[in-house]
C-alpha positions, -999 to +999 in steps of 0.1 A: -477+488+707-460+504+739-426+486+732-426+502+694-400+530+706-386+508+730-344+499+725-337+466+716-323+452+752-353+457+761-373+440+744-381+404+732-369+387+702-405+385+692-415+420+698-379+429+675-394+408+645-430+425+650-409+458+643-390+447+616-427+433+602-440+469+604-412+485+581-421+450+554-457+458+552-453+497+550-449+494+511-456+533+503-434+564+511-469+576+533-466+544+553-427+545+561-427+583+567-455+574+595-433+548+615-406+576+615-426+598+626-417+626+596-438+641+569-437+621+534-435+657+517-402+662+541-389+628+531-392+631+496-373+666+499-348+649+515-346+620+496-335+652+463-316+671+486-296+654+519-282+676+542-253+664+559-221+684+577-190+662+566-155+664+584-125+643+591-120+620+618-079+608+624-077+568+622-051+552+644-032+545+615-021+586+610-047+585+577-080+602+578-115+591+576-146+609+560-177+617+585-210+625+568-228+637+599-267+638+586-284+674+600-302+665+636-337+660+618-324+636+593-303+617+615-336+611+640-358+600+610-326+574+600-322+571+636-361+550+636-355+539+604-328+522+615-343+506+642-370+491+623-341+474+596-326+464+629-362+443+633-356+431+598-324+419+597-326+405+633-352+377+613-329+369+585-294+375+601-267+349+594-247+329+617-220+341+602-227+379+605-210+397+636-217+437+639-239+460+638-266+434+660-278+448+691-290+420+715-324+416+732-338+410+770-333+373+759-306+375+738-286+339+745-265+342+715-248+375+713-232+386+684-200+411+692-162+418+686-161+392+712-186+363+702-167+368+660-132+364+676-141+337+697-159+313+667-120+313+657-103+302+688-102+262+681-087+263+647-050+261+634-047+289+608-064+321+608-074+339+574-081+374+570-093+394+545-108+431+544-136+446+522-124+480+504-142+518+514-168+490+526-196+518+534-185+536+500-186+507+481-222+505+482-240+523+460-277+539+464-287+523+436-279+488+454-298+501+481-325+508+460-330+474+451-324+460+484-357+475+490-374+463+457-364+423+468-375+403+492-387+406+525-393+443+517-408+442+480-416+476+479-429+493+449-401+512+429-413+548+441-408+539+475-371+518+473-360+549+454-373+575+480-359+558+508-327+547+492-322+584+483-328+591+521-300+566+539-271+577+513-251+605+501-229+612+472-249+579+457-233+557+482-237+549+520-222+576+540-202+571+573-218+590+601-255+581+590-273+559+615-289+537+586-257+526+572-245+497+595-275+476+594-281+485+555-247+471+549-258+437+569-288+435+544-267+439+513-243+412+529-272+392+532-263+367+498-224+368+501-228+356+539-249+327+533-222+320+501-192+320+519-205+305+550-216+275+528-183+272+513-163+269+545-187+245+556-178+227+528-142+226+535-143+222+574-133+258+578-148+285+601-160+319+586-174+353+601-181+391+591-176+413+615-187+449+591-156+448+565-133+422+583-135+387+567-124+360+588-118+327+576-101+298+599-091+265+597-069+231+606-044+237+578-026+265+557-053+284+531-034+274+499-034+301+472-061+284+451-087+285+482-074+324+488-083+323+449-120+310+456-128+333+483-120+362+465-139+349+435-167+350+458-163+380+474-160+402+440-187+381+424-209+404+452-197+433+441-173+438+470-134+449+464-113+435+487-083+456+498-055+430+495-026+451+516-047+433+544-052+400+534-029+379+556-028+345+574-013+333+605-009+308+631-025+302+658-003+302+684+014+332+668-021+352+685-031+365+655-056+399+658-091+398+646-110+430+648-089+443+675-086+410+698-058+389+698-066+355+691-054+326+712-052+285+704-082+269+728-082+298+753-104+333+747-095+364+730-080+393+746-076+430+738-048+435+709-023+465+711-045+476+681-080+478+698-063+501+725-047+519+700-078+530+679-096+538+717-068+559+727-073+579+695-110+579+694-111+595+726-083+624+711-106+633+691-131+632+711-111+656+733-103+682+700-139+683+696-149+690+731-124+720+734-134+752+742-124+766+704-148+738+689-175+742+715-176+781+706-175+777+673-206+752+675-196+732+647-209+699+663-243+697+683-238+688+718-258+660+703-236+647+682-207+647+703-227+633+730-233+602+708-196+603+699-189+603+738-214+571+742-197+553+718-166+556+733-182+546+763-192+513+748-152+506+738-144+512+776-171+491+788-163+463+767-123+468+778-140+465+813-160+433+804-128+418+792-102+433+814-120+440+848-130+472+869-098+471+885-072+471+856-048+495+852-053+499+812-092+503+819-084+527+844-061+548+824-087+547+793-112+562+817-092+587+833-082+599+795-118+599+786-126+619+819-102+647+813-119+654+776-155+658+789-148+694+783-180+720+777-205+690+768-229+685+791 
């Protein structure tokens, strides 16, 4: 299979599947240590002992947020891993699930910050609700039987091994490349759940990673608020209720960063270019000479770190234009950090 190491927009929705179909049918530790090109006797070390270099990243917000960076030959192996739970999930994803899902050559549907904010531009009332230490909250036991249940059904020495490999501390660690799409799977149940329930009362819903968004012709009355929640916790999930908060419509309320607006398309919120601006600070603090001496982050890692970055400004550009001056100011920021990393 030429297109096995292949990235997803490059492929077709049918070769994705066959990948996710090869991670299913390896059932032993052998098996999945082969697709990931890694020894099984260096997994299962790993799987005792992770090594990962954790730091703290500054949120927009003044707060900080733990980094568990895996060491460069764990990260590759989740790296493929990853991938191939990519192929999985791709198979089972639902509509209602927003992140994390990186399109095809044939994608027609995409699903992106964009595409979730968007499913909520014909409503009235906009609901939202956010999932508390969402990557934290999931523990590697829950992993471990993510693995033992359907599709994967592997045997119990292999959902432990590999469960063991994609977390840290017990839990899913920010910074591992495994985590994102794990978290879809373990979604899986509660999206199909509350999807069906706002089907059920003419609402809207999407996930995009910890942001629950629920709209709506009318008001959420405290008794549906009540449901949801009910829901939500009943999946193990806390939600963090200093962020639950509806609005109005034509009050352009933000979800995930874009301002929402009644029968018209979303737009970039002051919050989006916020959380950029300071992503690429500390992008800049990591790329200075004192950090780059010190050799405390491979240039590999802060490569990565400069190609996300690079996705936020090209999606400013997709919604903004080449031209505009806040796109153009974002870049130039960006340009003046790309200090010592090649």
């Amino acid at each position: 299979m030429q297109y096995f190491r292949q990235p997803f927009k490059q492929l077709s929705a049918q070769q994705v599947l066959a990948k996710g179909q090869m991670l299913v049918k390896a059932r032993t530790v052998k098996a999945i240590a082969a697709l990931v090109m890694c020894e099984e006797q260096w997994i299962r070390e790993q799987a005792v002992n992770p090594t990962y270099y954790s730091f703290q990243a500054p949120k927009a917000n003044g707060a900080f947020r733990l980094i568990e960076n895996p060491h460069p030959k764990l990260k590759d192996c989740q790296r493929l891993l990853a991938d191939l739970l990519q192929g999985v999930y791709y198979g089972i994803r639902p509509r209602a699930s927003y992140a994390f899902i990186p399109s095809t050559a044939d994608e027609t549907s995409p699903c992106n910050i964009y595409t979730n904010a968007l499913r909520h531009c014909q409503s009235k009332w906009i609901l939202q609700l956010d999932l508390k230490d969402f990557f934290h909250s999931i523990s590697s036991q829950r992993i471990k039987e993510l693995f033992m249940a359907l599709p994967f059904e592997y045997p119990e020495d292999a959902a432990h091994v590999i469960a063991r490999l994609v977390t840290s501390k017990n839990r899913l660690p920010m910074g591992a490349p495994t985590s994102p799409v794990l978290s879809n799977l373990v979604c899986f149940e509660m999206d199909h759940q509350l999807d069906k329930l706002a089907r059920d009362h003419g609402w809207v819903y999407t996930r995009y990673a910890d942001d629950i968004t629920f709209s709506g012709p009318k008001r959420f009355s405290n008794e549906s608020v009540e449901i949801i929640r009910q829901q939500i916790e009943g999946n193990d999930f806390v939600l963090n209720y200093e962020k639950t908060n509806q609005s109005r419509i034509q009050d352009e309320p933000e979800v995930c960063g874009l301002a929402v607006k009644a029968e018209g398309k979303p737009d970039l919120s002051e919050r989006f270019v916020k959380d950029l601006k300071s992503d690429i600070k500390t992008y800049k603090v990591l790329t200075s000479d004192k950090m780059i001496a010190e050799e405390i982050f491979s240039a590999e890692a802060l490569n990565r770190f400069r190609q996300h970055i690079e996705g936020e400004l090209a999606f400013v550009r997709f919604i903004k234009g080449p031209n505009h001056g806040l796109y153009l100011k974002l870049r130039f920021m960006l340009a003046d950090g790309m200090v010592g990393v090649e």
